[in-house]
Each structure stands twice: as structure tokens, then as C-alpha cells.
C-alpha positions in Angstrom: 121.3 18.9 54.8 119.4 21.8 53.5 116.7 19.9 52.8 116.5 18.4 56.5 116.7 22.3 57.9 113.7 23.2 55.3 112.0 20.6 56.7 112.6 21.4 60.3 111.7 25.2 59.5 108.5 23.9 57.7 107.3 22.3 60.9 108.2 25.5 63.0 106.4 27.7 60.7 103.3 25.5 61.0 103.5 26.0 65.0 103.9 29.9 64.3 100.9 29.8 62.0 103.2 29.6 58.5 104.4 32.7 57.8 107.0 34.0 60.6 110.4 32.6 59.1 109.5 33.3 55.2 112.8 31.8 52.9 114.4 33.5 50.6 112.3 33.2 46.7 116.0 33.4 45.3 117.2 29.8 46.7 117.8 27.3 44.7 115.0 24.8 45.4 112.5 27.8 45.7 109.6 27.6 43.2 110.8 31.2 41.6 113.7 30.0 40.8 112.5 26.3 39.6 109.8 28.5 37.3 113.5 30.3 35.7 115.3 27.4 35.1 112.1 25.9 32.7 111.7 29.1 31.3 115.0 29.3 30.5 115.0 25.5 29.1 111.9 26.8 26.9 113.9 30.0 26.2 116.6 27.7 24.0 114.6 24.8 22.8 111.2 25.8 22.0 112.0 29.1 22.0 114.5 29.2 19.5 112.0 27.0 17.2 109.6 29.3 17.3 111.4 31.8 15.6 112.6 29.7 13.1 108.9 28.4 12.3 108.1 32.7 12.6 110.1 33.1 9.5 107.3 30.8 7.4 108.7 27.7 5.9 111.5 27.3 8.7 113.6 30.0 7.0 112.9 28.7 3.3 111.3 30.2 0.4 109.4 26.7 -0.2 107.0 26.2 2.6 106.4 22.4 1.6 109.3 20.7 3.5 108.3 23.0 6.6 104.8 22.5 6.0 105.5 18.5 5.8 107.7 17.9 8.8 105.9 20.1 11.0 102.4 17.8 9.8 105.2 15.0 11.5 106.1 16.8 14.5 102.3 17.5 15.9 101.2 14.5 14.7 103.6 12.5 17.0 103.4 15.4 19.5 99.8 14.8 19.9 100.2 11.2 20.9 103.1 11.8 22.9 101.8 15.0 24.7 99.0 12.8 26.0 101.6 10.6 27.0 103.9 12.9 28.2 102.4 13.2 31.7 102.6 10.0 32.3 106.4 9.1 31.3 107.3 12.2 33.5 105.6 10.3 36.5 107.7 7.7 35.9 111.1 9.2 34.7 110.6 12.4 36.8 111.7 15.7 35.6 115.1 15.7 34.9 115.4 12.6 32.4 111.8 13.7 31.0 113.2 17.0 29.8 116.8 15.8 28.8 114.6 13.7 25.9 112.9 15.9 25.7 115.4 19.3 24.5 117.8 16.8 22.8 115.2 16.4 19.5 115.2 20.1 19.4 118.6 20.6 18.0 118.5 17.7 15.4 115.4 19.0 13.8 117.5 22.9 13.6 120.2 20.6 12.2 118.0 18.9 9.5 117.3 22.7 8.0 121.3 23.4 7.7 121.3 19.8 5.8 117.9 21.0 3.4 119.8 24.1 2.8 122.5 22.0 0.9 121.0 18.7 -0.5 116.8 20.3 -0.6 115.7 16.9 0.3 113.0 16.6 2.6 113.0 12.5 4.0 115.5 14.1 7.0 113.6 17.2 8.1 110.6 15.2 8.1 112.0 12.2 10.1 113.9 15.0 12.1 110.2 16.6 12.9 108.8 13.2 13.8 111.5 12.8 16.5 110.8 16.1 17.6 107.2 15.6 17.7 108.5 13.0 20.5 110.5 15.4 22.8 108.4 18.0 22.6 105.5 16.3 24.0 107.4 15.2 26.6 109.4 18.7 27.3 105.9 20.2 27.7 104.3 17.7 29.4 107.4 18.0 32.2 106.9 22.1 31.4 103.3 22.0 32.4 103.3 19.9 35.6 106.5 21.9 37.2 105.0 25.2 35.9 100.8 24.2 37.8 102.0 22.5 40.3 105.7 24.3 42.0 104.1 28.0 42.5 101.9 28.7 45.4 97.9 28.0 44.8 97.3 31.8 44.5 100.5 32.7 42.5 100.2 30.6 39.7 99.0 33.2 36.8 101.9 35.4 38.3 104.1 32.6 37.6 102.9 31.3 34.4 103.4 34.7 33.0 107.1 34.5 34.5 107.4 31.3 32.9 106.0 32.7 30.0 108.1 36.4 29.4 111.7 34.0 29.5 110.0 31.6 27.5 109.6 34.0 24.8 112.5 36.3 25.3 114.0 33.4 23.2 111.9 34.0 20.3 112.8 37.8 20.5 116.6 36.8 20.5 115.9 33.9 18.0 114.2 36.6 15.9 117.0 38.7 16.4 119.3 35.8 15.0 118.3 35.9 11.6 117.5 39.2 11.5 121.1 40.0 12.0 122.7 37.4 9.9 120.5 38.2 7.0 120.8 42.0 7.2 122.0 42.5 3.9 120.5 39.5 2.0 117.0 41.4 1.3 116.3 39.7 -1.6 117.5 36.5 -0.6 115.4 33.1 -0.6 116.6 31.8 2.4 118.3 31.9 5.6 122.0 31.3 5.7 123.8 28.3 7.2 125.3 30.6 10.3 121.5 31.4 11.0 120.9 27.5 11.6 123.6 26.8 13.5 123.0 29.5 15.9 119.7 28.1 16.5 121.6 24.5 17.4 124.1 26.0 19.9 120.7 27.6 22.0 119.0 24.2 21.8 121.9 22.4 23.0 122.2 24.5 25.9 119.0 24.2 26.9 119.4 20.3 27.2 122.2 21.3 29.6 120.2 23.4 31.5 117.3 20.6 32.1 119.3 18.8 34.3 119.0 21.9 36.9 115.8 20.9 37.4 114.9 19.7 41.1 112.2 16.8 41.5 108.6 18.6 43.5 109.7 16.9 46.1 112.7 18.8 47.2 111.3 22.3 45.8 110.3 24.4 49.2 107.9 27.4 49.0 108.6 31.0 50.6 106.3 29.8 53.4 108.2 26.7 54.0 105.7 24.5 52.6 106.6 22.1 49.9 105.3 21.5 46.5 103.2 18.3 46.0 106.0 15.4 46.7 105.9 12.7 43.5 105.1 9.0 44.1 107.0 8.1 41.1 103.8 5.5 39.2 103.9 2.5 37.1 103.1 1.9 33.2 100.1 0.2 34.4 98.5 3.3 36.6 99.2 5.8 33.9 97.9 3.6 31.1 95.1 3.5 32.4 95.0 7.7 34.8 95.3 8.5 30.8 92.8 6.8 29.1 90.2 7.9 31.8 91.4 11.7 30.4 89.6 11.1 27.5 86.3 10.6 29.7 86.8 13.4 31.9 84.6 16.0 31.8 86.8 19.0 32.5 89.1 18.0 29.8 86.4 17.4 26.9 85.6 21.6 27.7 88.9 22.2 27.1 89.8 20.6 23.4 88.2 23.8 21.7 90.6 25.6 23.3 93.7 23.2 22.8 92.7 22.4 19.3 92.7 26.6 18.6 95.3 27.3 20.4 98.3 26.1 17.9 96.2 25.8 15.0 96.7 29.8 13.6 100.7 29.5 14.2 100.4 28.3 10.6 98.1 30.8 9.5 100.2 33.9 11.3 103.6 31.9 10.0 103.3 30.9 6.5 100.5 33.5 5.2 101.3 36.9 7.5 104.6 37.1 8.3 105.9 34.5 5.4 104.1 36.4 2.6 103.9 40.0 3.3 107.5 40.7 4.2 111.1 40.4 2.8 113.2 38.0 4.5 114.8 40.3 7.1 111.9 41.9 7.9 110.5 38.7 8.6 113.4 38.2 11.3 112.2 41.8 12.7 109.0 41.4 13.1 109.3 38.0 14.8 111.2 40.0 17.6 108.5 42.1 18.9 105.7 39.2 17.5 107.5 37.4 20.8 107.9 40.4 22.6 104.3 41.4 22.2 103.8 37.7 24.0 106.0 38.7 27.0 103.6 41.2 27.3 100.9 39.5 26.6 101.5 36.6 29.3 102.2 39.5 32.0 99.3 41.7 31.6 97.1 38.4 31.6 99.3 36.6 34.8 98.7 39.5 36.7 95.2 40.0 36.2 94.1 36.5 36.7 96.8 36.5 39.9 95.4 40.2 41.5 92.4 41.8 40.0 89.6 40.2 42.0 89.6 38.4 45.6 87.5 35.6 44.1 89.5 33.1 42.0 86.5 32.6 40.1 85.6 35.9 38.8 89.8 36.6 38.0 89.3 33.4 35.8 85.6 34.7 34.3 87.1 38.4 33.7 90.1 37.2 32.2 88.1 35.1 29.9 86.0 37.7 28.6 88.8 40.2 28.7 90.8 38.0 25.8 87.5 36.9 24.1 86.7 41.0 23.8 90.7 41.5 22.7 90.3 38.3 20.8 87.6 39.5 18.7 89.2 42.7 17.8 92.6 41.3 16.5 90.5 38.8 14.2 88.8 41.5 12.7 91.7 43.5 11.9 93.2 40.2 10.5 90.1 40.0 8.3 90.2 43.4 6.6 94.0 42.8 5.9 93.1 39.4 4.2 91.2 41.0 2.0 93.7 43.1 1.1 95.6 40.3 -0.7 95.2 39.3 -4.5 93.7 36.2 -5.2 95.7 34.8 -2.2 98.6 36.3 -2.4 100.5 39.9 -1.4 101.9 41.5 -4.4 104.7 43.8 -3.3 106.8 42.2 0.0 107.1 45.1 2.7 110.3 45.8 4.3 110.5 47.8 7.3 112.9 50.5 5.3 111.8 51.0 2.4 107.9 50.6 2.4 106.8 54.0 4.5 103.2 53.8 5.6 102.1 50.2 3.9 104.6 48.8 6.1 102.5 50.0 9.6 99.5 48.2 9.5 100.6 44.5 8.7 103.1 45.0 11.2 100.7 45.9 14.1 98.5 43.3 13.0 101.5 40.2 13.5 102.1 42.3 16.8 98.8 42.0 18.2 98.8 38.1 17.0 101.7 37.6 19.2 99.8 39.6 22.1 96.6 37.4 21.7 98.5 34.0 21.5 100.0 34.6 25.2 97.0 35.7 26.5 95.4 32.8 25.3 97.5 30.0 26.1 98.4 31.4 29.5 94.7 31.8 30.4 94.3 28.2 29.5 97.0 27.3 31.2 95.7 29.2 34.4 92.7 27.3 34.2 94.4 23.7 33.9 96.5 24.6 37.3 93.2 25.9 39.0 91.7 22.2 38.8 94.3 20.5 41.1 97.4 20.9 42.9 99.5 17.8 42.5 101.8 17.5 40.2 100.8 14.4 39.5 97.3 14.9 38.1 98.7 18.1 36.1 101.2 17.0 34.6 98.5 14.7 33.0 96.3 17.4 32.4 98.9 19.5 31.3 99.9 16.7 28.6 96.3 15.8 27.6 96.5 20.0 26.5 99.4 19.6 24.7 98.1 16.3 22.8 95.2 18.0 21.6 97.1 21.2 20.4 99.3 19.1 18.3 96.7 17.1 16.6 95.2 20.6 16.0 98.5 21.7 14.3 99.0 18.6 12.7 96.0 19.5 10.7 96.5 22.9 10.3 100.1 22.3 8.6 98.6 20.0 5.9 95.5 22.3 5.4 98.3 25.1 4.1 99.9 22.6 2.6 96.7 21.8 0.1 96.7 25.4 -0.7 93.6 25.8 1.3 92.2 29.4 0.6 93.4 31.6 2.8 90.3 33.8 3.9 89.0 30.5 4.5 91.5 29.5 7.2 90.9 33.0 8.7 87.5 31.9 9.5 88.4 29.1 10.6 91.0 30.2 13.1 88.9 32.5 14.4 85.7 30.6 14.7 88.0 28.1 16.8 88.9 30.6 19.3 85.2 31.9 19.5 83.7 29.2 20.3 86.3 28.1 23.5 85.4 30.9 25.2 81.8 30.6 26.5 83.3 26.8 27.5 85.9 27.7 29.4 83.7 30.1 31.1 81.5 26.3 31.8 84.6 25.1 32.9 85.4 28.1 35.0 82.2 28.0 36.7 82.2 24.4 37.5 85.2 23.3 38.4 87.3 26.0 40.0 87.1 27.0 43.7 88.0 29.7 45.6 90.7 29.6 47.6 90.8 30.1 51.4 91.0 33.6 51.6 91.6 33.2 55.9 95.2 32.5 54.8 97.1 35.9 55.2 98.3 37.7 52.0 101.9 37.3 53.0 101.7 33.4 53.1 102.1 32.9 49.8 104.1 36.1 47.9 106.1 35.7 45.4 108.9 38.5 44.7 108.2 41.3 42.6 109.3 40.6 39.1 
């Protein structure tokens, strides 16, 4: 019955010219709301993984099984993140996500089992599956995130989605941290650590089936997000091969590739090596925090700082790329730092003064730049369509390419690669998405009409 009244109001607001009646952002089936809930899904599933992959090794001293299951999880991810877009047109949201978060707590679960029998066949099996679900959480996370806001909301929103996501990465730091307070010399996290990380997951399955299909989510103006025509193996079979074709996505694989391909860098050799085990915990809370800020300084700018869409997307490029540039630099002169690959004395944030500073800032700022990055790319993704249909393909096609990236990257660590060498690298990578996304930018994103009035499509203040 709601519904059938938003419906009716919809129609009377296009008679009044859209925006005399505005609804409430805080209902249910608004878009603000909608944008929570998957932040909040994100918050426990891969939120919560990413601080346990933050701590290097998934919590142990010994990065191989780590190193080895994650090569697992992105390898699978990247096929099924291509994938993903297309089982969420047929499944919809609700099942797609359910999968999706339920691979998230086994693969926690397979650490608590490594911490008693140190085999590795589970946790590697455990990050195969997981490979699975995440491509299809974030295929399901990317098409409700590009396609539910309003057209000239959706950096505002993506940097909403972005601060809850990683508020669970501050409190999964915070997990460890706590837990492992007094073990500074220990080898690895404790069994309590793990299972806190399993509760989170498990409540973000829960929370997935909150979710509400486009089609019943209503915008502030009364308008409704794109309504899904739920497709057939056949049309996505072949909507996804023709991805691999499509212009607009080929300029973005720099980009995807880069974009998860230093987590294993920042993880293993930064935060993994220079610090003791609770400081690692630590500085994993404001490495995500630093991305809350990250993903709102950037959402807003690409949302507000210029009345043509395609000069917010061109600033904001070079805006990162100038940032971008900076960080790597300062990650360069601490790399040299180390002795013959390695750091000689582990910091801890009580007992190491001054040495402690630097390194610190440095993982900060690493944090900072990932957000920045991904949520400009994801910014440019939802300013090529509007249905959720085609970006939720889009959305997964990203997410394929990003795992294969960090399916390499993993095993690269894993061969003892030299670490100055997967510096370069990692930054080279980033470098060279820029002046392509600017292409991209200039090609393929349109202005929007700017005759609509401003109040037609606000958001609330966050």
C-alpha cells in the first residue's frame, strides 16, 4: 500500500513539476537509507576482512597461508566478479548478497582452525569459496550503490556508502587491538580475536535480506530508481562477454587492476613488518578511518565543486593523481629505509618515540589514497548509465579485474618478490590510470541537465 501511494504521489509531483511534495530521505525504501543498509552489510563482511587482511598474514606471523588463500579468493573473485552482475540480474538483490556475506564468516572461521592444526588445505579452500561470495556481494554492492541515488548525488553517496563501509575496519581494527593488548610480543592473534570477526560477518548476512529490489526504492522527489527486468542466463552470457569489447571498460582495467593490487604491498610489507602485533591492530583503525575520510572529501568534491559533471570528474582525477603522487614518494623514501628487505627493530606505538611517527603517517595516508581512488572510480562507473541493470555489470566487470590484479599480487609476495620492486610497481599502476580515466572522463560522461532545480534531487546532510 505504501508503494501504490508513492506511486500516486510520483505522478502528482510530475504534474507539479517534481519537487512540491519531497518524501522523507529517512523512509525505508528511500535511496539514503537503501545506501545504509549495504554499507552496513559491507561494514560486517568485508569490512571486518579487511582488518583481518590489515594485520599482514590474516593475523599470523607466517604470511604464506594468508598469502596462498587470498591468491584463491581473487582468483575466483575475478571470474565471479565479472559474473556477479549478471547472477544479481537474475537472483536480484536480496539472494545475491545472502551468498554472497555467508562465505565471509567461514573463511574468518578457517583462521580460528589454522590457529590450532597450522594446516593450510582449509583456509585455502575457505578463500576459494569466498572468492565466490565476494564477487557476487560486490557485484550486488555496486549496482544498488550507481544505480539507487539520484544522478547528481552519486559521489555524495558513494562516500556515504563508503565512511560505514569502513567504520568496520576501524572497529575490526579495534578488535584485535584490544584482545591483543598485552600479547606485544606475541606471534599471533588469539582465538577470541577470530571469533569476533565471525559474529560481525554473520550479522551482516542477516542484514542483506533488508535490502529492497530497485524497483520498490523511491527517491526524495518521488521518482523511482531504475525498475529490474529480472534477465535470463542466455542475455547475460552473452551483455558479459560483449564487456570485454567495450571500449569504456578496456580504459578502465589500469585502474581496476591497481586498485587492489598494493593491499598486499601496504598489508604484508608496511603494516605486517614494521610494527608489533598490537600496534598493527592500531594502526589499522585510523588506516580505515583515514578512508572514511578519504571517500568524503572525494564524494563531495566530485558531488559539489563544479556545475559541470565533467570537470568535477576531471578535477577530481587530477586532484588524487597530485595526492597520489605524493603518498608514493613518501612510501619510496621509507622503503629505503629497510635492510635488505626487511625492518630491523618492530615499532610499537608506546615504546618507539619519534621512529614510530613517520611509518605511521605513511600507512595513514595509504588508507586516505585507497578511498579516494576507488571511490573516484566508482564515480566514474555510475556516470556512464543509470540502470541498474547495465551497472551492476559494469560494476562486476570492475570488481573481476581487481581480483585478477590481487590474485597476482598475493603470489608475487608470496615469491619473495623484492620489495622496492613492488613499490614501483604499485605505483607505476596507479600512474598510468590516470591520464585514461581522464580519456574516459572526456568521452563518455555527460553533463547533466542542469534546468532541473537544485532541490529535485537533495540528499540529507550527512
Amino acid at each position: 500500500m505504501a508503494l501504490e501511494s508513492d506511486g500516486k504521489l510520483q505522478e502528482q509531483q510530475k504534474k507539479d513539476g517534481g519537487s512540491s511534495h519531497p518524501l522523507s530521505p529517512y523512509r525505508y525504501n528511500s535511496p539514503f537509507v537503501q545506501v545504509c543498509l549495504i554499507g552496513l552489510v559491507c561494514f560486517c563482511c568485508p569490512g571486518m576482512f579487511n582488518a583481518l587482511s590489515g594485520m599482514g598474514g590474516g593475523g599470523q606471523i607466517d604470511h604464506e597461508a594468508a598469502d596462498n588463500a587470498n591468491t584463491a579468493l581473487y582468483t575466483t573473485f575475478s571470474v565471479f566478479g565479472v559474473l556477479g552482475g549478471g547472477i544479481y540480474n537474475l537472483l536480484g538483490p536480496r539472494l545475491t548478497l545472502l551468498a554472497g556475506c555467508s562465505t565471509y564468516v567461514l573463511y574468518a572461521g578457517s583462521f580460528l582452525s589454522y590457529n590450532h592444526s597450522h594446516r593450510q588445505p582449509f583456509v585455502v579452500f575457505a578463500g576459494a569459496l569466498l572468492g565466490v561470495g565476494a564477487g557476487l556481494l560486490w557485484a550486488g554492492q555496486g549496482a544498488i550503490m550507481t544505480s539507487y541515488p539520484p544522478p547528481r548525488r552519486k559521489g555524495s553517496y558513494i562516500s556515504l556508502f563508503w565512511s560505514i563501509f569502513n567504520l568496520g575496519g576501524v572497529i575490526g581494527g579495534l578488535i584485535p587491538f584490544i584482545l591483543n593488548y598485552h600479547r606485544k610480543e606475541a606471534a599471533s592473534v588469539n582465538d577470541g580475536t577470530y571469533i569476533a570477526f565471525m559474529c560481525f560477518m554473520a550479522a551482516g548476512a542477516a542484514i542483506s535480506l533488508a535490502i529492497l529490489p530497485p524497483a520498490q526504492v523511491v527517491r526524495d522527489d518521488g521518482t523511482r530508481a531504475t525498475a529490474m527486468a529480472y534477465s535470463d542466463v542466455r542475455t547475460e552470457a552473452v551483455e558479459i562477454l560483449k564487456l570485454f569489447a567495450n571500449w569504456k571498460m578496456l580504459l578502465i582495467v589500469p585502474a581496476a587492476w591497481a586498485s587492489n593490487f598494493f593491499y598486499t604491498y601496504q598489508f604484508n610489507n608496511v603494516n605486517g613488518v614494521i610494527f608489533t602485533l598490537r600496534t598493527k591492530g592500531l594502526n589499522n583503525v585510523f588506516y580505515w578511518g583515514a578512508q572514511m575520510l578519504g571517500s568524503f572529501g572525494i564524494g563531495y568534491f566530485l558531488d559539489f565543486s563544479f556545475k559541470s559533471r565533467r570537470t568535477r570528474g576531471l578535477m577530481g582525477i587530477g586532484a588524487v593523481a597530485v595526492l597520489g603522487t605524493a603518498i608514493w614518494a613518501g612510501g619510496l623514501a621509507n622503503q629505503l629505509r629497510y635492510t635488505n628487505g626487511k625492518w630491523e627493530d618492530p615499532l610499537d606505538f608506546k615504546d618507539s618515540g619519534g621512529r614510530f611517527a613517520g611509518p605511521f603517517v605513511l600507512y595513514f595516508s595509504y588508507g586516505l589514497l585507497d578511498a579516494m581512488f576507488q571511490s573516484l572510480c566508482y564515480w566514474v562507473i555510475g556516470a556512464l548509465a543509470d540502470d541498474s541493470e547495465t551497472l551492476s555489470r559494469y560494476s562486476g566487470f570492475y570488481k573481476g579485474v581487481q581480483s585478477a590484479g590481487a590474485a597476482v599480487a598475493w603470489q608475487i609476495d608470496n615469491r619473495k618478490t623484492p620489495l622496492l620492486s613492488q613499490l614501483i610497481v604499485n605505483w607505476s599502476l596507479t600512474t598510468v590510470s590516470y591520464p585514461l580515466l581522464v580519456v574516459l572522463v572526456l568521452m563518455a560522461v555527460k553533463d547533466e541537465d542542469t534546468t532541473a532545480e537544485d532541490g529535485e534531487n537533495k540528499m540529507p546532510k550527512l
